[in-house]
C-alpha positions in Angstrom: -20.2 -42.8 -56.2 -22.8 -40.4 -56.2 -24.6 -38.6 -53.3 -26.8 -41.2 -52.1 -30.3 -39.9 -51.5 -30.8 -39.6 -47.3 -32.6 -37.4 -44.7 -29.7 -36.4 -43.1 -30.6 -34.8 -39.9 -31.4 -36.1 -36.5 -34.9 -36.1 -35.4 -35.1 -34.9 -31.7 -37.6 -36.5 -29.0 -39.8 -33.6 -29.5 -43.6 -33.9 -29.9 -43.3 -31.1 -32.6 -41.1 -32.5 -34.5 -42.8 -36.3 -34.1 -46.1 -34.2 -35.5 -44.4 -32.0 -38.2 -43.7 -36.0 -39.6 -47.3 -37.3 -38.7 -48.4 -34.0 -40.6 -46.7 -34.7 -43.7 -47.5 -38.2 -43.9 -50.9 -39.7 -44.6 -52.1 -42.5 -41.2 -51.1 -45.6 -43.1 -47.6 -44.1 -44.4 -46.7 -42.7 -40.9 -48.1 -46.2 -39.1 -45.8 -48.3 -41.6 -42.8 -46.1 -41.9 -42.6 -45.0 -38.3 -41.4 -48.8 -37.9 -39.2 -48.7 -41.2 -37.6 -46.3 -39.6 -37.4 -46.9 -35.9 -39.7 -43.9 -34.6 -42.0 -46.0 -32.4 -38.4 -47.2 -30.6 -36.4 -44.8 -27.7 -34.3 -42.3 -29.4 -31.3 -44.0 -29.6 -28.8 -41.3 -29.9 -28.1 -39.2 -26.3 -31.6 -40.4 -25.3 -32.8 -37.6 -27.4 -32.6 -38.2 -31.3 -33.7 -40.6 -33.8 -31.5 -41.4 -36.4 -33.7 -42.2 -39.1 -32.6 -45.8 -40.4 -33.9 -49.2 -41.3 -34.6 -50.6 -38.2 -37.3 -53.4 -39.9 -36.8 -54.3 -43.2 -40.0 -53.9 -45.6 -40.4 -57.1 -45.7 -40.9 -57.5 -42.0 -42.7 -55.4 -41.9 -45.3 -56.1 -44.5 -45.6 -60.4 -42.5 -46.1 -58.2 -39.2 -48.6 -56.3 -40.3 -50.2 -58.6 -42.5 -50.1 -56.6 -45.8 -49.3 -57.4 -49.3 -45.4 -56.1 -49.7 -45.9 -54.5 -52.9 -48.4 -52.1 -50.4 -45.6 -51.4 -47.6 -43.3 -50.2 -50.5 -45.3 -48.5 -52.0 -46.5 -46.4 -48.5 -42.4 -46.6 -47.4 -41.6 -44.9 -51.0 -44.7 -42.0 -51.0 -43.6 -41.5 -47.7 -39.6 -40.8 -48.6 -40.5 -38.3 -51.6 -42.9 -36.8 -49.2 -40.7 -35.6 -46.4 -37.5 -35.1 -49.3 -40.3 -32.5 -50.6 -40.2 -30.7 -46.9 -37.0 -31.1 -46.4 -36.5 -29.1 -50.3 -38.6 -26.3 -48.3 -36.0 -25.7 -45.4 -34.3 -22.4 -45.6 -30.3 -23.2 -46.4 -29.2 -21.8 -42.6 -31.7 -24.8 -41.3 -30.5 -27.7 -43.1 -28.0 -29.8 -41.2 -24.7 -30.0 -42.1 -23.8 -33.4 -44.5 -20.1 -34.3 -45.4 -20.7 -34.9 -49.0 -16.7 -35.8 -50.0 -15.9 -38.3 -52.1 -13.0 -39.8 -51.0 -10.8 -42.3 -53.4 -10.2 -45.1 -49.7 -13.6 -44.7 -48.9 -15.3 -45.5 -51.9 -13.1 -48.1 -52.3 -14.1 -50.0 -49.1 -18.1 -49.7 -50.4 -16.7 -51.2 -53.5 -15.0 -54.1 -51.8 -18.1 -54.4 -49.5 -20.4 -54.7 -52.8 -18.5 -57.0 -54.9 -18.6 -59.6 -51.8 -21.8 -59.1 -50.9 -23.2 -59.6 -54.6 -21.0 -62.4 -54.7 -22.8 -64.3 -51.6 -26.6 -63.0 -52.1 -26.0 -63.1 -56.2 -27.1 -59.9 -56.5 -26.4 -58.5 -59.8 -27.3 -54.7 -59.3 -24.6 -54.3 -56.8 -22.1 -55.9 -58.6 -23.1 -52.9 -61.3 -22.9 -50.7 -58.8 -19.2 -51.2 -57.5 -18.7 -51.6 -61.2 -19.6 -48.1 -61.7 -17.9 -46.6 -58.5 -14.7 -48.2 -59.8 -15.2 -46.6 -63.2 -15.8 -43.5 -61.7 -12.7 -43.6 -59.6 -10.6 -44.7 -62.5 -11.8 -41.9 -64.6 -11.5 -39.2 -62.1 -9.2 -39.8 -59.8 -6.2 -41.9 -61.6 -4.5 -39.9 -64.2 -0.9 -40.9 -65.6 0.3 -43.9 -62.8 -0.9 -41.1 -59.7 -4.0 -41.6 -57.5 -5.9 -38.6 -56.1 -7.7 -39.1 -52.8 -10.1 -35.6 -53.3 -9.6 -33.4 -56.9 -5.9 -32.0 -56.6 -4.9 -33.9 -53.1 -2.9 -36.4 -53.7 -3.7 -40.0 -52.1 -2.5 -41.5 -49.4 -1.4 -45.0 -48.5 -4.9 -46.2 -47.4 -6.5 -45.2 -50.3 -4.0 -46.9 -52.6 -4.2 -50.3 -50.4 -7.9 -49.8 -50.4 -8.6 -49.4 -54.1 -5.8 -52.1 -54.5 -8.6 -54.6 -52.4 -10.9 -53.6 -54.1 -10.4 -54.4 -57.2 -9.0 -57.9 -56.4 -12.8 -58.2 -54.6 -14.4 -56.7 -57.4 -12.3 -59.2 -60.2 -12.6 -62.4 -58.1 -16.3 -61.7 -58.0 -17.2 -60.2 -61.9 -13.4 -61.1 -63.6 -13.0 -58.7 -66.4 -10.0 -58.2 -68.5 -8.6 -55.0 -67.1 -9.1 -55.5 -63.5 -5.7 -57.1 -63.1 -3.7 -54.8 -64.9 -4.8 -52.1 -63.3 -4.4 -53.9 -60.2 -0.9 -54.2 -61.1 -0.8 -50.3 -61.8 -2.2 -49.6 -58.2 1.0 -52.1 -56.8 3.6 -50.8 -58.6 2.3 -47.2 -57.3 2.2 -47.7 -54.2 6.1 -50.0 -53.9 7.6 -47.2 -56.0 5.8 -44.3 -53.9 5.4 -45.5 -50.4 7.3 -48.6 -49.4 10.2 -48.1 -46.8 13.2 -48.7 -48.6 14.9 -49.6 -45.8 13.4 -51.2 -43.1 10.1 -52.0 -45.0 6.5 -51.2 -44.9 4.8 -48.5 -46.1 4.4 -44.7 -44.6 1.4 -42.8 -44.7 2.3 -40.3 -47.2 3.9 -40.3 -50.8 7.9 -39.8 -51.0 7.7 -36.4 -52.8 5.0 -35.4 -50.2 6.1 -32.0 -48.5 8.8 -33.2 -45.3 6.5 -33.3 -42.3 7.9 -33.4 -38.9 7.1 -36.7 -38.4 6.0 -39.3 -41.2 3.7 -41.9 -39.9 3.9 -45.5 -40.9 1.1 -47.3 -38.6 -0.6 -51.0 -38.5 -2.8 -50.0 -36.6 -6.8 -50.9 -37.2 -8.5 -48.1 -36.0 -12.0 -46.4 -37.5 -10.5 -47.7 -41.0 -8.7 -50.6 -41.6 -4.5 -50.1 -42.0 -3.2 -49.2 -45.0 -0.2 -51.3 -43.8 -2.2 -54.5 -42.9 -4.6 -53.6 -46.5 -1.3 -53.4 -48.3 0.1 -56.6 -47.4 -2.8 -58.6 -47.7 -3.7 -57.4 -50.9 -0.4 -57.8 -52.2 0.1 -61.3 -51.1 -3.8 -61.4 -53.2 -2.5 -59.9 -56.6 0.7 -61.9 -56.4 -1.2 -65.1 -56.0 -2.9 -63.7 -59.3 0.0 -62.9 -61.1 2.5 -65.4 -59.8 4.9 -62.3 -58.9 7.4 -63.0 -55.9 8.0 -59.3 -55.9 4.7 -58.2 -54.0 5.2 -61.6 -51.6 8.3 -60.1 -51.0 7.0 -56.7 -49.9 4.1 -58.2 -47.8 6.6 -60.0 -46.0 8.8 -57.3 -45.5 5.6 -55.6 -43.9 4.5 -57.6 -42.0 8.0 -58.7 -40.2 8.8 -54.7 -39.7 5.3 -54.7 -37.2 5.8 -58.0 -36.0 6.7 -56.6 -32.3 3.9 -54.4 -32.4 1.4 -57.2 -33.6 2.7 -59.2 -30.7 2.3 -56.1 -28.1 -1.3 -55.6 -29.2 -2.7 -58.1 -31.6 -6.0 -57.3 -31.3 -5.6 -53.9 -33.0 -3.3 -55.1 -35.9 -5.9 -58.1 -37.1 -5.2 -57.2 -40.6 -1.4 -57.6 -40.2 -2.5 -60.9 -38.5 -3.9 -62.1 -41.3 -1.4 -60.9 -43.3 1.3 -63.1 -40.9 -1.2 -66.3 -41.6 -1.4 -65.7 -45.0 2.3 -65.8 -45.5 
């Protein structure tokens, strides 16, 4: 996806900074948004920045105050172009810094997160919108049977197991005709380019990767899901789609190769768990 439209910086418990914002903002846009976005709470972060955030939905807002909602959207929305207009103004060595990447795994959890949401709350401008992040990624990041995580770095285990869930999220929610072939495509990528030939599982890193000293192949759930817990689940997914026992087989190979360290530490293998109980 694109980059999503944000403030981006921390606001610090200052009082210069709390009336640069009152100074931009009219009394009824700084009275409504400085609840919208959690100003009138403690800093949250080191006891000294706000992250600016949704900390009461619009519509909360609009019962607690007793005002039409069309109002408290329209003061939340003159108040955003407003301070995006100052923060157009700031000098290039004053902006904080904002990881802008576009990574292949990432993307593809948002996807996955989408397609189920839209699914539950029938909401049909997210499904369009993992639609068109998966378009995207298709377009610019699968070329000839090879996945890119970033332009010219190729992708790693993660983000094939992640776009691989994804697509099975974004199918069982909005089925079109190519999801499961390309599905397929994402599969037969990552047995042929990551799978342990011999003792099963997957490593971290493609087999024509350059040699590294050691080549990680982990279960572990950490800030991201596992790609090897991802991997099995979602194959054990496609080949309930397909009826293939060759991606049951793999799962199951992956899933048996961790089995001592699921039991060691099953809290931080919970995909791999699921992966066991799915089997």
């Amino acid at each position: 996806m694109g980059r999503p439209h944000c403030f981006g910086a921390r606001l610090e418990r200052d009082e210069g900074d709390e009336q640069a914002l009152r100074l931009a903002l009219s009394p009824n846009e700084w009275d409504v948004c400085a609840a919208h976005w959690g100003l009138v709470d403690a800093p949250a972060f080191e006891g000294r920045y706000w992250q600016l955030r949704v900390a009461r939905p619009a519509g909360t807002l609009a019962a607690t105050l007793q005002r039409p909602g069309a109002m408290v959207d329209e003061l939340i929305a003159s108040a955003r172009a407003k301070l995006l207009a100052v923060r157009e103004q700031r000098d290039s060595g004053d902006r904080p810094a904002r990881d802008d990447k576009q990574l292949t795994g990432w993307n593809a959890l948002m996807i996955s997160g989408l397609a189920r949401a839209a699914a539950v709350c029938q909401r049909a401008d997210w499904l369009q919108a993992a639609r068109a992040a998966l378009a995207w990624l298709k377009s610019e990041r699968w070329h000839a049977g090879r996945l890119l995580a970033l332009p010219g770095q190729d992708a790693f285990l993660d983000d094939h197991a992640l776009l691989l869930e994804a697509v099975l999220a974004l199918h069982a929610a909005d089925p079109q005709a190519d999801d499961l072939p390309f599905a397929a495509a994402i599969a037969e990528a990552l047995l042929a380019q990551f799978e342990d030939p011999a003792d099963g599982g997957f490593f971290f890193t493609r087999h024509d990767a350059p040699a590294l000293i050691h080549r990680p192949k982990s279960g572990l759930d950490a800030a991201l899901p596992s790609g090897n817990g991802t991997a099995a689940l979602a194959l054990q997914a496609l080949g309930r789609r397909l009826d293939d026992p060759r991606y049951f087989a793999a799962a199951d190979r992956c899933v048996r190769v961790f089995a001592h360290a699921v039991r060691h530490d099953p809290a931080s293998h919970t995909r791999l768990l699921q992966a066991a109980l799915a089997a």
